[in-house]
C-alpha positions in Angstrom: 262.2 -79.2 32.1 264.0 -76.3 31.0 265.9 -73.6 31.7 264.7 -70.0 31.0 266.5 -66.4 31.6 264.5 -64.2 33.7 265.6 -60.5 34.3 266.7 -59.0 37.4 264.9 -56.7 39.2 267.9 -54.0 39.7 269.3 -55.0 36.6 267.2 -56.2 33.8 269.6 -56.5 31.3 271.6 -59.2 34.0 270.0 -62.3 33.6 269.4 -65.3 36.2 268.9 -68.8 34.8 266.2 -70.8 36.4 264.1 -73.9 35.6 260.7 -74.0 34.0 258.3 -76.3 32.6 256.7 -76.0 29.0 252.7 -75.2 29.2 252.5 -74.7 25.4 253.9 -72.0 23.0 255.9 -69.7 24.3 254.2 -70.2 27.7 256.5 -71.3 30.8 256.0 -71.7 34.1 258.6 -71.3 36.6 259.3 -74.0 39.1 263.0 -73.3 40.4 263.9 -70.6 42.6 266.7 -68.0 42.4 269.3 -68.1 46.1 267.2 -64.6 46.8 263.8 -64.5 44.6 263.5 -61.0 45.4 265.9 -60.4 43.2 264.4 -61.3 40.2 261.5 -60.0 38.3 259.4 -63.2 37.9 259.2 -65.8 40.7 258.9 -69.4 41.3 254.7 -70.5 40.1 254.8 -67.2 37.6 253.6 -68.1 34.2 255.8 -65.7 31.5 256.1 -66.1 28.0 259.5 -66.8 26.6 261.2 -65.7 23.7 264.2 -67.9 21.9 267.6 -65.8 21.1 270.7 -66.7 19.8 273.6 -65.6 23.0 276.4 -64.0 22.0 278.2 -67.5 22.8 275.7 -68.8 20.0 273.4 -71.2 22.0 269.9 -70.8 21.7 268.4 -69.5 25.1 264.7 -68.7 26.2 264.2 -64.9 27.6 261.6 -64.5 30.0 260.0 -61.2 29.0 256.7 -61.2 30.5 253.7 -62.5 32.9 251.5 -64.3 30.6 247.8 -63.0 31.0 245.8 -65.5 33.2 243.2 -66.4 30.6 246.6 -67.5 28.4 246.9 -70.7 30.1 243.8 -71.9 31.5 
């Protein structure tokens, strides 16, 4: 498992920390669940692709930046 960043809905430059599982690539699907899901922009069962960044801290994190297309992980 790991744990991805995915973007709030009010805020998306806030950023909630959730746990995912690796499909391939840069494709992740999301399995853990935020205390209100509403409040993010992806949900538990999306599949996003994830892009690695060095935090200002200097750890390397995965961003959550989009819904992968369906056809991307079949």
């Amino acid at each position: 498992m790991f744990e991805i960043l995915v973007p709030l809905v009010q805020d998306p430059n806030d950023w909630q920390p959730l746990e995912a599982v690796h499909l391939r690539g840069r494709l992740y699907r999301i399995i853990g669940s935020a205390a209100d899901p509403q409040e993010t922009r992806f949900i538990a069962g999306d599949v996003v692709e994830c892009e690695s960044e060095t935090a200002e801290n200097g750890k390397r994190v995965l961003r959550a930046r989009r819904l992968a297309p369906a056809a991307r992980f079949y």
